[in-house]
N, C-alpha and C positions, 0 to 999 in steps of 0.2 A: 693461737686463734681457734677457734671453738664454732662448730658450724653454725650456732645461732649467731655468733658476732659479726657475721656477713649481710650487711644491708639488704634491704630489698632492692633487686635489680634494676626498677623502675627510677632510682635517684642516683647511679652511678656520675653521670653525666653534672651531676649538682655540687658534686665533691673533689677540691683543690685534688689537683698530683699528689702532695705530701700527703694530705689525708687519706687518698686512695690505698700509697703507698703503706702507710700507717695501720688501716684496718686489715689487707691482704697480708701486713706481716713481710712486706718484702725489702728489698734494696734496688734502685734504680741499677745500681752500677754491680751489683754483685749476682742483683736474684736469688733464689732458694739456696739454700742447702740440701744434697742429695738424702739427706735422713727427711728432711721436710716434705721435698716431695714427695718420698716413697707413703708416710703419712698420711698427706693429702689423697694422695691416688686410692688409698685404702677406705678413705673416710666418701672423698667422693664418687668413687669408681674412672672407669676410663672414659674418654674424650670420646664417645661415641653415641651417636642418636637411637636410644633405645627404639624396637620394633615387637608391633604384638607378634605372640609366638607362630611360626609357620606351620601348615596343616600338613600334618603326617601322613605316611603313606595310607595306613589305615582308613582316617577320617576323610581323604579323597578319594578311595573307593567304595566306602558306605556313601559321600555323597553322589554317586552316580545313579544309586538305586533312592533317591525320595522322590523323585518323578511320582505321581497320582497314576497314572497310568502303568507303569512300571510294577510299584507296590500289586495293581490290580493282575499285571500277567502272572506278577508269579503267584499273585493267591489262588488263580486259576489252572498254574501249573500245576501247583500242589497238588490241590483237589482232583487234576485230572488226574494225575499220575495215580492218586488213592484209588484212585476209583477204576483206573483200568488193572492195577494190580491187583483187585479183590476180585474183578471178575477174569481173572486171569490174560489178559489180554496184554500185548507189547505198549508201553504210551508213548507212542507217538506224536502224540500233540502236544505231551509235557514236553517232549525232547524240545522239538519245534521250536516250543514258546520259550524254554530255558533258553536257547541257542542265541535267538534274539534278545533276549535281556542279559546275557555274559557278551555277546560281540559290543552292543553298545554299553558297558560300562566298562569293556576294556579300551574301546577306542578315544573315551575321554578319562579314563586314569590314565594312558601311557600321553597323552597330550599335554594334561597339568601339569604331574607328575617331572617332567621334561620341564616345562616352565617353571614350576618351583624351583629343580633342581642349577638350570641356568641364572634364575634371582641370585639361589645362594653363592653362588659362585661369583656373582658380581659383588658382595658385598665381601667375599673375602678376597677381593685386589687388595695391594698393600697401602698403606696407610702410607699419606707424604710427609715429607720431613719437614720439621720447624728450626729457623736458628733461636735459641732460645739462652740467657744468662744465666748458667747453674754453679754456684762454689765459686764465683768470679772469675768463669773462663767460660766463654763463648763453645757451645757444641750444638751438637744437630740430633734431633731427639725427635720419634714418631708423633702423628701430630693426636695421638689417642693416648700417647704419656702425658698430655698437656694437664698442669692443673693450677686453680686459683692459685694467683700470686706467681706465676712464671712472667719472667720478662722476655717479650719475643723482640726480634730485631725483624724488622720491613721493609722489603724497596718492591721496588717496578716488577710486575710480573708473578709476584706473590699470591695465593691464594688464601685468605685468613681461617685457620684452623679451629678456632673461640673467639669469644666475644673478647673486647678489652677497652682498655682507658688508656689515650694516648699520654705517654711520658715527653715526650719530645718529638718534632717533626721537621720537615726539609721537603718544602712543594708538595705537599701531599695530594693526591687525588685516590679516588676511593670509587668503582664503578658498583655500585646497591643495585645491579638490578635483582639481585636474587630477591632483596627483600620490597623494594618499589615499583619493580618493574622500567625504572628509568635506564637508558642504555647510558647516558650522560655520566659523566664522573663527578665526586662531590668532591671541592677544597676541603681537607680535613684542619684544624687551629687546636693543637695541645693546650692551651692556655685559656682558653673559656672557661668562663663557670656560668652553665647553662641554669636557668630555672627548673624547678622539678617538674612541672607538667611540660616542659617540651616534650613536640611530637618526636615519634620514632624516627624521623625522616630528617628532623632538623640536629638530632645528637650530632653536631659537628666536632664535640671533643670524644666520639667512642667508635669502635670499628666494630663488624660481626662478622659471626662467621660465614662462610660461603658468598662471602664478598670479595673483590681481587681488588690489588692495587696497580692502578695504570699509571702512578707518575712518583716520584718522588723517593724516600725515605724515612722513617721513624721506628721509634719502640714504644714498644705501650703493653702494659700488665694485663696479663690473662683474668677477666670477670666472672667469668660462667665458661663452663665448658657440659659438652654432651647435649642433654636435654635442658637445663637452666641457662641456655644460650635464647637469643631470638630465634632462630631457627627450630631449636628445636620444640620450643612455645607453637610454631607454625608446624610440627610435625606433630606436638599431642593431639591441636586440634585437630588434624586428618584424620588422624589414629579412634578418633571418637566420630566422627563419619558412621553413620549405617548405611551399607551397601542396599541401593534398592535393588528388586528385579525386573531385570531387562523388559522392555515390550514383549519380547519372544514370549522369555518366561511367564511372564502373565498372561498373554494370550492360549498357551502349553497349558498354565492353569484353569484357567476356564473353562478349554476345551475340554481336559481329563475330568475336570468337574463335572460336565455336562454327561459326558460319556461314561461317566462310572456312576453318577448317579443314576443315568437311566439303563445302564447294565443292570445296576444292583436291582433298580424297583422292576425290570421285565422280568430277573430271576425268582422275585418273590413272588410274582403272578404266576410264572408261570408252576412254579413248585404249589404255592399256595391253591390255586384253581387244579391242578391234577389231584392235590392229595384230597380237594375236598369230593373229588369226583369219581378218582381210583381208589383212593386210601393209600395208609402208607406203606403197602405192600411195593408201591413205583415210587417209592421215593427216590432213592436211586438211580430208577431211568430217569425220573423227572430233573433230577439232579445234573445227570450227566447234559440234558438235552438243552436245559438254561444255561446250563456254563457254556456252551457251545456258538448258542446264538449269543451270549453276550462277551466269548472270544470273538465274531463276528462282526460284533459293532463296536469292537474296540480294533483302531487301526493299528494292528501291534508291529507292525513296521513303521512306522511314523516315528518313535524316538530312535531307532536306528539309522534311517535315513537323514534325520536331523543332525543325530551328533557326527557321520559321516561329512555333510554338507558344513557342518560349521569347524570339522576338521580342516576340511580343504580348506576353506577360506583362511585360518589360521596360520595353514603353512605358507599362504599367499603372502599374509600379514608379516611373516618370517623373512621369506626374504625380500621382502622390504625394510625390514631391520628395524619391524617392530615386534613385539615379543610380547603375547596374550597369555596371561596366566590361568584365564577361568573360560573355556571354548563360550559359553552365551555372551559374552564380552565381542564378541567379532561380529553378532547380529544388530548391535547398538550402533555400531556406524550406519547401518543402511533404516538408520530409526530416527535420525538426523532433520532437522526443518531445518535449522537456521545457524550459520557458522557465525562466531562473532570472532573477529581478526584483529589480534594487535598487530600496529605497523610497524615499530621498532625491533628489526632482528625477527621476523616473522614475514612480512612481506617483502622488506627490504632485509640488505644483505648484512645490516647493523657495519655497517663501513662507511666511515666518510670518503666522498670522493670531492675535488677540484674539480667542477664542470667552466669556469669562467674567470676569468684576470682580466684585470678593466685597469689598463694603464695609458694614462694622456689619451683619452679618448677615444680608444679601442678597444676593441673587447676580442680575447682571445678564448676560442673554445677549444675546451680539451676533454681528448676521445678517451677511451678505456675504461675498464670496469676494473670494481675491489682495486686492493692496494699493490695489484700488477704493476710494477712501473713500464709500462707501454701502452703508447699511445699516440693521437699528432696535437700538434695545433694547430688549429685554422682559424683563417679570419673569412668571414661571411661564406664560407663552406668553403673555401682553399685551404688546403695545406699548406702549410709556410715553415720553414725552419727556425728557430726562436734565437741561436745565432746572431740572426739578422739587426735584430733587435735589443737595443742594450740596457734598455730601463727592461725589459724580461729576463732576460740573464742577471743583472742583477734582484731580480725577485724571486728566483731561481737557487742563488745565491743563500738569498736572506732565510728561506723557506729551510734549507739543509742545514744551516749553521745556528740558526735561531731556533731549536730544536732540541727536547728531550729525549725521544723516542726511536727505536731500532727499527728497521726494516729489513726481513730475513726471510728466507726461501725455507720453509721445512713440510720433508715431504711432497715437494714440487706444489706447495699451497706458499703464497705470501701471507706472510701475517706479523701483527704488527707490536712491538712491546713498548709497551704506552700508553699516551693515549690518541684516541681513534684521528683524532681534528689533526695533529702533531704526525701523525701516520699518514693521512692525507697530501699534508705538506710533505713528504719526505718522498711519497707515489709522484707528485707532480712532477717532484725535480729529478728523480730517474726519469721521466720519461724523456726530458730532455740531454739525459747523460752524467747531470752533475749528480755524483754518491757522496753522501753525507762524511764517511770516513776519511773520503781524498782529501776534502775541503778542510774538515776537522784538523787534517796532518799540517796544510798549506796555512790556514789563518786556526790557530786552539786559542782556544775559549779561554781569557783570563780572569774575568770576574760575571755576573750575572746579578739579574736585576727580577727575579719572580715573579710571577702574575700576580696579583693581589685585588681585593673586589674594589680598593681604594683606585689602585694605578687604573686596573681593568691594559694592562701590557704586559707584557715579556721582552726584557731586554739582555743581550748577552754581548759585550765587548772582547773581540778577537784581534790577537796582535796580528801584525803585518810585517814580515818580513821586505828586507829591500831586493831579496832578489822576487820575491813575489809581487810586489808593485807593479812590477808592470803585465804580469798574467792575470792582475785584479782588474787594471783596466781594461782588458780584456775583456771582459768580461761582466763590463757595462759597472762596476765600481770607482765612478768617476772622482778625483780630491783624493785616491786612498794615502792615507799617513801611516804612521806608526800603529794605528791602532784605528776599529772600526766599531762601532757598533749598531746592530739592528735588534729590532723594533718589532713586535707584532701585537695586534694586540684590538681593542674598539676603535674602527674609523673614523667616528667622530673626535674621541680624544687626541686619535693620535695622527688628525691631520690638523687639531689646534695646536699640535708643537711641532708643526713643518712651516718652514716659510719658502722653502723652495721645493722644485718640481723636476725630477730626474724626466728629461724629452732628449730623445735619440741622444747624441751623444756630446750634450750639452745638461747644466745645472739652468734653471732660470728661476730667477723667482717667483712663488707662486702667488695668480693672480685670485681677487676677488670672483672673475666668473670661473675659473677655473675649480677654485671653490665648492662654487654651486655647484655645477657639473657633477665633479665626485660624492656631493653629498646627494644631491637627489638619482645620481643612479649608485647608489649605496640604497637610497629609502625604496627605490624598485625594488634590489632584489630583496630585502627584509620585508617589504610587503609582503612578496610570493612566500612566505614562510620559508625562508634560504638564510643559512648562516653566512657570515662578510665577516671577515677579518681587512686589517688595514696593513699596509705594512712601507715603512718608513727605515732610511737608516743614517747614519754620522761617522764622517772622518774625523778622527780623534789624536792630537799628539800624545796625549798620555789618560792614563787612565782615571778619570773624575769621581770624585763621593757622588753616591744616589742623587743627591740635592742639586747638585749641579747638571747630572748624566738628563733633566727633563730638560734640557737648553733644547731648541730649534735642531730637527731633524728635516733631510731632505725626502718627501713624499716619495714614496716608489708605486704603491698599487694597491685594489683591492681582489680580494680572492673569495669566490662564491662558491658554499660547499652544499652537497646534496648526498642522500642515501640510495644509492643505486637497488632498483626493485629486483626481488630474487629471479633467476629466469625461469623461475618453475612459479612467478607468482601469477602472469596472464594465462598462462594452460592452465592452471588449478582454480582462477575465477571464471574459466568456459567452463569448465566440467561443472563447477557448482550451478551455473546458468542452465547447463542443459539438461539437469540431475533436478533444477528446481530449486536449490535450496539456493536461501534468503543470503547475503555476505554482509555482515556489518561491522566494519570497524570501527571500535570503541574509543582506538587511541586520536580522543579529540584535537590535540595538536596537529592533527592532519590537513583539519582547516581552520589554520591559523591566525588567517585574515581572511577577509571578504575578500580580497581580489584571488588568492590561490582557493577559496571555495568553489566562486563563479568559475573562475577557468577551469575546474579540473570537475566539477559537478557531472558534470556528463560521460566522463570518464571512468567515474567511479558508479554511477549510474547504470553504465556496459557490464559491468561486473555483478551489477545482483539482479535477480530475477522480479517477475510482478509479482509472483505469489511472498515476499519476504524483502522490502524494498526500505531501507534507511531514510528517514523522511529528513534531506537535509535545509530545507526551507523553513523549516518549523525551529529550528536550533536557536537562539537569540543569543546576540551578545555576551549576554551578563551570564546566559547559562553554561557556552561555552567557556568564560573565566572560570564560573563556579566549577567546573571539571575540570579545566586542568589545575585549578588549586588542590583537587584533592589525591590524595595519594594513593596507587593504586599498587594492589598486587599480583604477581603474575606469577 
């Protein structure tokens, strides 16, 4: 393979597996040959996102003296110094003036200099590992030895190190927000063959880099690696960026402008007006006497005092554990009018949580934040233990077993390997005590049924042991057989394959108004912009083909999910309020519908100020679709 017989990257997505396979030169089942690779890696370099060169120590401390003003002290250094030497006198004002132009450009070289030094030290952490198919035996190889035509192997929890073309998959999901900005996970399908102009967003058969996987497993052939990945497409662009200067900066300029200009033009009157009046016999005095007043009117403490001020503020910036590379970078925040806020993992905490379960005509609220599992349920603000309740403990139930995703403590943080909706469900049901593992032991999982955009469910059949029959109904699993399975998945679909209705500790069948009931407070909370899941389940004597597993399920509940706001996000919208600046969040899914508009309009209202106020009346219908059709980067 010859580096021109590499497609353009833009039609990967257009070309079968076998011809992918074909032009990368690879084997699904074997991968490379370690002579190939070595090769490759030669011809392409390493899996690494090229960076313009970093400024040396040099080039940061020449850039501390191109200040206008700076250039001007020491010209006048100089000069004085000349000029007290000849007439033999100590200079004292050279000293002076030197003193302040070496303090501030050592206090912004040892600051940079410090932040250069800390950059490069973060780009030399190590590099994470890939499993990848090399000589037809699986190994684990740094993800910067990666190159065209390597076969990686994928699951849950992955972070993608190159672009690639899926070989094969197993539930994939795929969380893009690196490159969309979407927190949501995308279904990935090995087996499409996409049109050549699809968007970036809709390649459903290609993965990229600095992407994660939150469900599933697959392999798929390395495309582009380093800078010929997407990513790094969004890194040349940065890279070709011209840095403007700060307000400061330009204001600095202007003023130096103003001030050295009219230094310069008083020295030449005043030399010019003495010599035509003494002659150039005072040149010299006249000399010394100009420079003097036009040391005068240059504030030669002003760039000292500045770079001092914008030091501190840096170390402020420090530890808050952000890291300023160029000290006029730390005056650009207080240059600020108008913040624009995404709400996705920006204002909220990018976690789903379970605020609500609406079973047989109740609605139970549940407390806690992120994916803590602690918390209560109440009904109309009491506490209740769920216990009590048997169509909840079986939903409870269904939530933990029905389930990809791991819930784990690291670091005294919860967090979740999966994905986020599945994490939610798995926070609910600790909080009520049932863990996903016990249950896992008590009824495992013998066959599964995938979510798919057709079914729009998730179904997983778990055997039942006879000594566990009776701790199932227990536990509100009323009918358990040999075999059980649950259901999660669209409420509407998946209360047209229920015909009965899990009530206290009784099956009934389910009525026409009952029906209703759960689909219009299903259409509540989807009005408010709130995701619903449904969830239903089946005693089963044996385990059924797909085609038959859509038989009549017994209704259990809906479950209403929400993104809990960060708790630093109402203190950080009063400071903005009382600082003046404008708050406007772009991420239009915000208001989803006209009913969570209306209600929350004034809420969001609190949060920005009149001088910079998001005019959300003026938004229409159509415009809001048009934006969230379109794909955004973050």
């Amino acid at each position: 393979m010859s580096a021109n017989s590499l497609p353009n990257p833009a039609v990967w997505h257009n070309l079968e597996v076998d011809k992918t396979l074909q032009v990368l030169g690879s084997d699904r089942n074997a991968g490379l040959s370690s002579t190939e690779v070595q090769q490759r890696l030669e011809r392409y370099g390493p899996n690494e996102l090229q960076e313009s060169a970093g400024r040396s120590p040099f080039v940061i401390l020449v850039d501390q003296f191109k200040n206008i003003m700076l250039l001007m002290l020491i010209a006048v250094a100089v000069v004085s110094a000349i000029l007290d030497l000849r007439s033999g006198s100590f200079p004292k004002d050279a000293i002076a003036i030197s003193l302040i132009v070496i303090l501030n450009g050592i206090l912004g070289y040892l600051q940079e200099s410090r932040a250069e030094k800390a950059l490069a030290a973060l780009k030399r952490l190590s590099s994470p590992l890939v499993r990848v198919l090399r000589d037809g035996k699986l190994s684990e190889v740094a993800a910067k030895e990666l190159v065209p035509g390597d076969v990686m192997l994928l699951e849950a929890g992955v972070q993608l190190a190159a672009d690639g073309r899926l070989i094969e998959e197993s539930n994939l999901q795929v969380r893009e927000s690196a490159l969309t900005g979407e927190a949501h996970a995308v279904e990935k399908q090995a087996e499409l063959h996409l049109p050549e102009d699809t968007s970036l967003g809709d390649r459903l058969n290609l993965v990229f880099q600095g992407t994660e996987i939150v469900q599933g497993r697959a392999k798929a052939i390395v495309t582009g690696t380093g800078m010929q990945t997407e990513l790094g497409r969004i890194a040349a662009l940065l890279q070709s960026v011209e840095s403007e200067p700060t307000p400061l900066q330009k204001r600095m300029e202007q003023l130096g402008n103003v001030l050295v200009s009219g230094s310069l033009t008083l020295v030449a009157l005043v030399v010019g007006i003495g010599v035509l009046r003494a002659g150039w016999g005072a040149f010299e005095q006249l000399l010394e006497v100009s420079l003097s007043m036009a040391v005068a009117v240059v504030p030669e403490g002003l760039p000292a005092v500045i770079t001092v001020t914008l030091a501190l503020g840096t170390q402020r910036m420090v530890k808050r554990k952000a890291l300023i590379r160029k000290l006029p970078a730390v005056e650009t925040l207080g240059s600020v009018t108008t913040i624009c806020s995404d709400k996705t993992g920006t204002l909220t905490q990018n976690k789903m949580v379970v605020q609500t379960a609406y079973t047989n005509h109740r609605d139970f609220k549940v407390t806690g934040e992120g994916y803590e599992p602690n918390g209560e349920f109440q009904i109309d603000g009491t506490k209740t233990n769920s216990q009590d309740y048997p169509e909840l403990q079986a939903l409870l139930v269904a939530c933990a077993l029905c389930n990809d995703s791991n819930l784990q403590q690291d670091q005294g943080q919860w967090i979740i390997i999966g994905d986020p909706t599945e994490g939610a469900l798995l926070s609910l049901a600790g909080k009520a005590g049932v863990e996903r593992d016990q249950w896992m032991a008590r009824l495992p999982r013998v066959a599964e049924f995938p979510f798919s955009s057709e079914r729009k469910r998730m179904s997983v059949i778990c055997s039942v042991a006879p000594e566990v029959s009776a701790q199932a109904l227990q536990n509100g699993l009323l009918e358990a057989q040999s075999y059980v399975m649950f259901t999660k998945g669209s409420p509407e679909l998946t209360l047209e394959r229920c015909d009965r209705i899990h009530v206290g500790n009784s099956i009934v069948p389910v009525s026409q108004e009952q029906r209703a009931q759960i689909l219009t407070q299903n259409d509540q909370m989807a009005s408010n912009g709130l995701r619903v899941l449904g969830f239903a389940y089946k005693p089963l004597t044996n385990v059924p083909p797909r085609k038959l597993a859509r038989n009549l399920r017994i209704w259990l509940s809906l479950a209403r999910f929400s993104r809990n706001a960060r708790r630093t996000a109402p203190r950080s919208s009063r400071c903005c309020r009382q600082v003046s600046q404008g708050w406007n969040p772009p991420d239009y899914d915000y208001w989803r519908s006209p009913t969570y508009r209306k209600s929350n309009r004034r809420r969001l209202r609190n949060c920005s100020s009149k001088r910079s106020r998001f005019n959300w009346a003026r938004i229409g219908t159509d415009e809001q679709r048009g934006v969230r059709a379109t794909s955004r980067f973050s």
